[in-house]
C-alpha positions in Angstrom: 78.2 88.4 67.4 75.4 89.9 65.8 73.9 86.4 64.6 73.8 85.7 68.1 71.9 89.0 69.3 69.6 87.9 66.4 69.1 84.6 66.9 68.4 85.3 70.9 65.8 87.9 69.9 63.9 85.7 67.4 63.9 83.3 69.9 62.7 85.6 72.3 60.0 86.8 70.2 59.1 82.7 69.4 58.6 81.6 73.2 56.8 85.0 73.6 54.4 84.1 70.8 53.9 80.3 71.6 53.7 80.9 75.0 50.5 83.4 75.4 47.5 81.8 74.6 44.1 84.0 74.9 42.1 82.0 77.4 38.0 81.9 76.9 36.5 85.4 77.3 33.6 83.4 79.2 33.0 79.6 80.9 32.6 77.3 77.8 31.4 74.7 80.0 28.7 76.1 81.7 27.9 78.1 78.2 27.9 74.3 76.4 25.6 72.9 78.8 22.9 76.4 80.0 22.5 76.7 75.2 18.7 75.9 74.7 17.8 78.0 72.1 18.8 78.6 68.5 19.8 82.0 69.3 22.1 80.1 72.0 23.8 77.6 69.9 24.3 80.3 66.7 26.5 82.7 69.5 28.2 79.3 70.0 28.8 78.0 67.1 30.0 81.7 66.2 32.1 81.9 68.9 33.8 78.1 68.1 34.2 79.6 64.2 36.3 82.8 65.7 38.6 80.3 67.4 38.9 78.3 64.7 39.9 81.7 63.0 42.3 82.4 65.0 44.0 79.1 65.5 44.0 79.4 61.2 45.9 82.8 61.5 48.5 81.4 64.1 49.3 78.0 61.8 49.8 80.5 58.7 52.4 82.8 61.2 54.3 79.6 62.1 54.4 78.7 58.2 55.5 81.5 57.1 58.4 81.0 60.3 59.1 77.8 58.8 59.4 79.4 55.3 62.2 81.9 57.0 63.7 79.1 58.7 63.9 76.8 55.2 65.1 79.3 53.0 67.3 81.0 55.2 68.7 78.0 57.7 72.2 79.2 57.5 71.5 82.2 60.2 70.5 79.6 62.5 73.3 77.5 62.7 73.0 74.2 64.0 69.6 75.1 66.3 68.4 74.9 62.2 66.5 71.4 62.4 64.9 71.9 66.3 63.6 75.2 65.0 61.9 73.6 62.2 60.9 70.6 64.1 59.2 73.1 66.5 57.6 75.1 64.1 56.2 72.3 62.3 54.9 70.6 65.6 52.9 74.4 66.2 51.4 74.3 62.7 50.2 70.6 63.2 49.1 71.6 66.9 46.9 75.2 65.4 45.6 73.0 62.7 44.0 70.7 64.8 43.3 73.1 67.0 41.6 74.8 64.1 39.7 71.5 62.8 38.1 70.7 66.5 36.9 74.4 66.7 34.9 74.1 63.6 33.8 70.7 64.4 32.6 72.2 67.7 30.7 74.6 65.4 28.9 72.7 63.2 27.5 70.5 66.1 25.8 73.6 67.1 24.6 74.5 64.2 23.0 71.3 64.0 21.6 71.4 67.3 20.7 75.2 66.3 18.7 73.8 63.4 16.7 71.2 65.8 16.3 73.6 68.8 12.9 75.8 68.4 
């Protein structure tokens, strides 16, 4: 009974985690296309490098879920493999996440480095 209680909690506490993602404090869109200045595309690029950040943090949470999950796959029963699965899918889809951020940011650094 109590593996249950547990295992509903963590999963609780999983879907509560995966599910609330911070949206843009501003409008990227019309930030991207209004950036003339160096000054413009350094807040950018700064901003891109935060998110990237970020997205780095949440990959190494799921990893360290998946370590749990590995090491300890007898609490979860048979729900053992989706949970991995899952997990793994979330570290693959923060990484990227993580890689097109800082792609994002070195373009405007670039374009920092050209702009007057």
């Amino acid at each position: 009974m109590r593996s249950r209680i547990f295992f509903a909690v963590l999963v609780a506490l999983a879907l509560s985690a995966c599910a609330h993602i911070d949206p843009h404090p501003m409008d990227m869109s019309s930030a991207v296309r209004s950036a003339r200045t160096k000054a413009d595309h350094n807040a950018l690029a700064k901003h891109y490098e935060a998110a990237a950040e970020a997205m780095r943090a949440r990959a190494q949470e799921q990893k360290n879920g998946l370590a749990e999950y590995r090491e300890h796959g007898y609490y979860y029963g048979r729900q053992t493999e989706d949970l991995k699965e899952h997990t793994e899918a979330l570290v693959r889809l923060y990484e990227e996440a993580a890689e097109a951020n800082m792609s994002m940011a070195k373009v405007h650094r670039e374009m920092a480095e050209e702009a007057r």
